[in-house]
N, C-alpha and C positions, 0 to 999 in steps of 0.2 A: 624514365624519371625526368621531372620538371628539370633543367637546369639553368642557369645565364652562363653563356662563354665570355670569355678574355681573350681579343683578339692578339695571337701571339707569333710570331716569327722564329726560327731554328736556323741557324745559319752561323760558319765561322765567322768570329768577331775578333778584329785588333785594334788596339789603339796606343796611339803614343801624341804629347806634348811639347810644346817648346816654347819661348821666349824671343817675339821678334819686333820687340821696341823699337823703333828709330832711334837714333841720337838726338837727344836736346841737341835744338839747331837749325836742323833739317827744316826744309820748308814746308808748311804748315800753312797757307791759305788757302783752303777749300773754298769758301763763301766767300761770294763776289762782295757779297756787302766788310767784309775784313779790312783791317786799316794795319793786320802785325804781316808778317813773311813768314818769319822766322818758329819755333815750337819754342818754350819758353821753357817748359819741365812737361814732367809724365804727373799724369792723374793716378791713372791706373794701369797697367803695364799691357802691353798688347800681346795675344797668343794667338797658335797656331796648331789645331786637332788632325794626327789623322787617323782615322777609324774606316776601316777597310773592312768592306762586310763579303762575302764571296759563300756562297753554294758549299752545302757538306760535303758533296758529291761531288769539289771542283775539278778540272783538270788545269789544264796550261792556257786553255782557252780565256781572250780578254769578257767574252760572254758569261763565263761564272762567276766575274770579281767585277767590285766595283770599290775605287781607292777617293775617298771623298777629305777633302782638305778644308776644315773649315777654318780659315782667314779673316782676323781682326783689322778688315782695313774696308774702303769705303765700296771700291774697283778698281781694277785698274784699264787702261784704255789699250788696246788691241794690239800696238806694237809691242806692249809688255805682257799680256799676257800671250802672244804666239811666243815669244821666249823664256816665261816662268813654265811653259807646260812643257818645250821643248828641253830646256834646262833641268827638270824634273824628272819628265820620263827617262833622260839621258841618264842622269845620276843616280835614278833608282833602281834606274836598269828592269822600266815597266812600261805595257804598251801605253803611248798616250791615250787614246781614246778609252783608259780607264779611268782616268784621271776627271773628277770634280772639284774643282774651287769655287769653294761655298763662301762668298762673303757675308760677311756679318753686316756689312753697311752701312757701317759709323761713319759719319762725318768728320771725327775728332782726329782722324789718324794720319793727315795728309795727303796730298794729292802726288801721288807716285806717279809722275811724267818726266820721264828723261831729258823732254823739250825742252824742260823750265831749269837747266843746270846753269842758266847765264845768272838765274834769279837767287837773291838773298837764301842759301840753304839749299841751293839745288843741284850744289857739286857733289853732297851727300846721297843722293838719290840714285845715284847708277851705281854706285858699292854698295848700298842697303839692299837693291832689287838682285843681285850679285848674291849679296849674300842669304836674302831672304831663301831663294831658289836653292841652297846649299842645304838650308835649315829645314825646308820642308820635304827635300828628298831625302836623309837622313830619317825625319820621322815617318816618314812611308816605308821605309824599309825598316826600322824599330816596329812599327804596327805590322808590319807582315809577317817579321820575326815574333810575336807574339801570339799568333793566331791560336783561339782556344774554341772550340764548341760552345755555344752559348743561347739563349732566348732572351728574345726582345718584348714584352710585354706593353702592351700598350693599351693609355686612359685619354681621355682628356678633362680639362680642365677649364676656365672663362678666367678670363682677366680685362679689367674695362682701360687695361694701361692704354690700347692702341683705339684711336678715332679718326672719325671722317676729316678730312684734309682741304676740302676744294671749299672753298667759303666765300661766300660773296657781300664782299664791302660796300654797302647801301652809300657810302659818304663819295668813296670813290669810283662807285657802279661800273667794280672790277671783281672777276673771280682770284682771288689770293689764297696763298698755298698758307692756311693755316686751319687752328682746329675750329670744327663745322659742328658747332652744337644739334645740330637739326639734322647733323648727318646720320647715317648709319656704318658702325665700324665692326670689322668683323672679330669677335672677343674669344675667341674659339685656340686652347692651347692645346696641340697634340704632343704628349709625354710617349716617350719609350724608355723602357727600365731593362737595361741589360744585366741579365745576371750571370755567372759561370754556373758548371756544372754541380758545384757542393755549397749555389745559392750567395754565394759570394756578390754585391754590384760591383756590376763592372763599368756601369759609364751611366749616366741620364743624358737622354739625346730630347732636345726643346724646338719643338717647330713652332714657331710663332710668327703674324705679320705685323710689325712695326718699323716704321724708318727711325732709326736712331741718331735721330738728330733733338737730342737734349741737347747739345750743346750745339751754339751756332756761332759766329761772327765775332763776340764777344771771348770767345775760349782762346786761350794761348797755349792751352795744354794737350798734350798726347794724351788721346784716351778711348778706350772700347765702347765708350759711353755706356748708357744702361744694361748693355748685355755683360759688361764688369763685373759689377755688382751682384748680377742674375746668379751668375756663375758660381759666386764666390758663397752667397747664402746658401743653394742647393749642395756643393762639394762641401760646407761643412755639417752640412745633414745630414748627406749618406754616406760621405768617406767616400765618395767615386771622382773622376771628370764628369763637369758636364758641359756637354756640346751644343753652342746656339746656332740655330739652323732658322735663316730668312724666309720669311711666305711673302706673299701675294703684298705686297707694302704700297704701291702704286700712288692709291689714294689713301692713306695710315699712314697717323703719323701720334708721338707722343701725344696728350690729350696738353701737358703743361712743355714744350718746349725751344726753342730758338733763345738758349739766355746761357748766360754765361759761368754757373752756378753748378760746380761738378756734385755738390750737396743734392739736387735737383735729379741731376741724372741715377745719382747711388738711390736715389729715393724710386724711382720709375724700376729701377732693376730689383729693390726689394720689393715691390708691390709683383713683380712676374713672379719675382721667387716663391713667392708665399703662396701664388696659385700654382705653381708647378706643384710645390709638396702637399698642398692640399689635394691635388689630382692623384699624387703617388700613394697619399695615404690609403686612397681605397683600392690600390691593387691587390689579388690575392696571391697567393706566391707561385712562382712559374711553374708549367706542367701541370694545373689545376682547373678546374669547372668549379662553382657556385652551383651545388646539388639540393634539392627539394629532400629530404630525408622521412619526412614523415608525421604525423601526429604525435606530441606527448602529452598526456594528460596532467594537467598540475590546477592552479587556484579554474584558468581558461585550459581549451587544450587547445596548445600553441600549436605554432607550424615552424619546424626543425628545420634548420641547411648548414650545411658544411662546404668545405674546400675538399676536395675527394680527385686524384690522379687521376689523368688523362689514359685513356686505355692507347694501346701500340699504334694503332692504324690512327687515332689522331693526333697524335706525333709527329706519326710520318709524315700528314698531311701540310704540319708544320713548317715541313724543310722543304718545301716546295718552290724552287726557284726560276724566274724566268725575265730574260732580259730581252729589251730594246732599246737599239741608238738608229735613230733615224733622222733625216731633217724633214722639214715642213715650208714651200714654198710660199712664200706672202707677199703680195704688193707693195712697194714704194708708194707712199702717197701720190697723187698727181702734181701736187702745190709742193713738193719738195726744190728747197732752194739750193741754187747752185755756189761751186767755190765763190765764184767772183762776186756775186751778192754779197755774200756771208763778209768777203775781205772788205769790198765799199764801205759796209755797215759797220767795219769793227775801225777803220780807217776814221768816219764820220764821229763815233761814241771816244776814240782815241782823243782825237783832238780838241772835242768837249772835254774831257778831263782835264786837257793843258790847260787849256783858257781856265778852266774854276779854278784849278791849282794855282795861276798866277792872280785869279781875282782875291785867291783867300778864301773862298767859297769851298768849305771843308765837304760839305753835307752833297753838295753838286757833285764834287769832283769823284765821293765816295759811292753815289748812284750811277754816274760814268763809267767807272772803273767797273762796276758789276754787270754796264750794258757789255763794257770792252769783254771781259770774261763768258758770258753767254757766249758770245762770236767765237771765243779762242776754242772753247768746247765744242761749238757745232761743226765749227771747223775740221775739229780732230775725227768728230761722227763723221763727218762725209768725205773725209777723206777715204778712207778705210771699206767704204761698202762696196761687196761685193758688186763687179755692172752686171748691166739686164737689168729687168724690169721685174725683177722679185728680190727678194731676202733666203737664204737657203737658213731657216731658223734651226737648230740645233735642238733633237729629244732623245733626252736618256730617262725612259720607265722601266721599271724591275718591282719583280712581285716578289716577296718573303713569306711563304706561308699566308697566315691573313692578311697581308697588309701589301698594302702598294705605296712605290716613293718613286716620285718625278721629280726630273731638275732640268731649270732651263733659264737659256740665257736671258738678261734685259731685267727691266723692273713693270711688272704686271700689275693692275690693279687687283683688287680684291676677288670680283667678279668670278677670276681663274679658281681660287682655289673653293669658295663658296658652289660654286656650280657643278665641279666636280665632286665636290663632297657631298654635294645634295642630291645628287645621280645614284649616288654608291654609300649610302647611309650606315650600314652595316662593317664597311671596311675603314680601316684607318687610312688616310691618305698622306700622304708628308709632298707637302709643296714646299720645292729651294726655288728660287729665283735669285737672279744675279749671281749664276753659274756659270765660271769662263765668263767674264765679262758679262758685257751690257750693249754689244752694237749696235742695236735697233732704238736702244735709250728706251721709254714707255711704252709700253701699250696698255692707252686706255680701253676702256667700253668703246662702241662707235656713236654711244649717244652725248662724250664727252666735246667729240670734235666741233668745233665752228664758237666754240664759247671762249677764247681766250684764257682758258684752263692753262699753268705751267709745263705741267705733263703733258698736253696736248698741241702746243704749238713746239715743245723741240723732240718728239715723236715721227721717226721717219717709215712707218711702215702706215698704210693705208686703212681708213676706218674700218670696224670689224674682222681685225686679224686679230684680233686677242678673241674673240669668239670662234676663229676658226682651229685658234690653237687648241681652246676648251672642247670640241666637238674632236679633233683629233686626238687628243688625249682618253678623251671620255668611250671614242671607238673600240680604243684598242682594250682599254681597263673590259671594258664589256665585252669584247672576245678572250679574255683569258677569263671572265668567273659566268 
């Protein structure tokens, strides 16, 4: 019989919630371009998911489970997360390498480095990251403690919220990181509708690529930014959680934001919301096919379908699980610069800030300070990499029945999840990025490099490693279907 399937997954599902605001306080300047330190109040409260999906058929093995943390904060930088996962696993009493922390990648939530504790608000920051690690092993083990049978249904939906990013300023015949009318952005929203057994939602899981930077330089406030908002429309639609999961964000970025306007941002998150539930709306209800039925003769004679149950054997084929965690070696760029560069250069941009600062020259000393800051970050990038002359990149793939979900570290341009999805048309794909950090920082295209692109001069792994990741991913999805 004619049918159209719903690509769907079987698989034990838990989840649990919490609350892990900062204190008003805390230090709060992420954007170099920023004139406050300090977090002034909360916009919107910051949360923290964990929804642990594992094999019907698990054993003790870290290969049937997979415990995924999705985190309302931007990153954090390498010496905090080897200790949020160490800290985690510890207290959950789970192996690490099951463990994903999925950022959300708000700019709004502060910049969590223990470095900066000399800084206005930044004595708050080692008891916050303390306790953060308390809060989310507690809800990994609540999510595990919960674990119910369940199906994941999945649609997608378009949303034009997220756009091309790399824009080139004809005035100042410069590529600048904003929105690129001429670009192409990828609009493509992957929905999963978890339900329980007796059809109950149990979660709405939102894979989308947008950098959430509504708010920028301007914002004094704590906040999730658009993924807030997202959150808060869809949970009072269905009565579930729902979980924002980062894509391919690289080059995407809000179409309207860098401004200081928390109105702006709740506006960017209702516009996702509205396409998530219009994607959900045409789900059919789990355990179903979309069946040709037949001829009825009436004024025309029409053509009949229904929702009609899945017969055993494609059930089964539902609960189908399979995992890998591998790494993938990559090159260092050749042009990667070294500590002592990086310190001259932050030493040089340092001292320019003094000088404006005493000239009075507010606007100078505020473009200084954001050279000073590139340096303090690259600095922390190369501190940390691994030596030799590669990157050992970090992949965890795992297939559910129809679908496949990869997570990986860094922030990827578009390209990643566009090409993999465009390989495997028929499968639902879920791309996390900025999983376990970001060490590598970007990976453009390779046809990004040599243009003075942002992404592309503080990017340390070597042109065309984001296509090698794409080709290694793409290998493996095509030896399991």
């Amino acid at each position: 019989m004619l049918h159209v399937e719903t690509p769907q997954s079987v698989c034990n599902f838990g989840l649990a919630r919490c609350d892990i605001t900062p204190p008003v306080g805390i230090y709060h300047r992420m954007w170099g371009a920023a004139t406050h330190e300090r977090a002034s109040g909360v916009h919107r409260p910051l949360s923290a998911t964990a929804v642990v999906l594992q094999a019907v058929q698990a054993s003790a093995a870290p290969e049937h489970e997979v415990i995924l943390l999705a985190v309302d904060h931007c990153l954090l930088w390498a010496p905090e997360m080897d200790a949020l996962l160490t800290d985690v696993a510890r207290q959950a009493e789970v192996p690490r390498e099951t463990i994903l922390v999925a950022f959300s990648h708000t700019h709004a939530a502060g910049l969590m480095d223990r470095s900066r504790a000399h800084l206005p608000g930044g004595e708050l920051i080692a008891p916050y990251l303390d306790d953060l690690a308390t809060k989310l092993a507690a809800i990994t083990r609540q999510a595990r403690g919960s674990l119910q049978r369940a199906t994941i249904a999945y649609t997608t939906g378009r949303c034009a919220l997220a756009a091309h990013r790399d824009f080139f300023d004809e005035g100042s015949r410069q590529i600048v990181c904003g929105f690129n009318p001429l670009g192409s952005g990828d609009d493509t929203v992957l929905v999963g509708l978890v339900t329980g057994g007796e059809g109950q939602v149990l979660a709405t899981l939102v894979n989308y690529a947008c950098h959430p930077t509504t708010l920028a330089w301007e914002n004094t406030l704590i906040s999730p930014d658009f993924p807030g908002a997202m959150r808060d429309v869809v949970e009072a639609a269905t009565g579930a959680p729902c979980v924002f999961l980062q894509g391919a964000s690289g080059d995407l970025g809000p179409r309207e934001g860098f401004v200081g306007d928390t109105a702006v941002a709740d506006r960017n998150g209702r516009q996702l919301a509205h396409a998530v539930l219009a994607a959900l709306e045409a789900l059919p209800p789990a355990g179903t096919r979309f069946e040709y039925t037949g001829p009825v003769v009436s004024g025309a004679t029409l053509g009949s379908w229904a929702h009609r149950p899945l017969e055993a054997p494609r059930l089964e084929a539902q609960t189908q699980w399979r995992l890998r965690r591998w790494t993938l070696p990559l090159p260092y760029r050749a042009d990667l610069p070294d500590l002592e560069r990086m310190r001259t250069e932050r030493a040089h941009w340092l001292a320019e800030e003094q000088a404006a600062q005493q000239a009075g020259d507010t606007v100078k000393a505020r473009d200084c300070h954001a050279q000073v800051e590139r340096r303090d970050r690259q600095l922390v990038r190369l501190a940390v990499l691994p030596a030799g002359k590669e990157f050992p990149l970090p992949l965890a793939l795992w297939q559910m029945g129809d679908a496949c979900w990869f997570a990986v570290e860094a922030e990827h341009y578009q390209y990643l999840q566009r090409t993999i999805r465009g390989r495997f048309p028929r499968m639902p794909i879920f791309v996390l990025t900025i999983v376990n950090g970001s060490r590598p920082s970007y990976l453009p295209t390779a046809d990004a490099y040599g243009k003075g692109i942002y992404q592309e001069t503080v990017a340390v792994l070597a042109p065309g490693c984001l296509e090698q990741v794409v080709e290694g991913v793409s290998k493996q999805i095509a030896a399991w279907v």
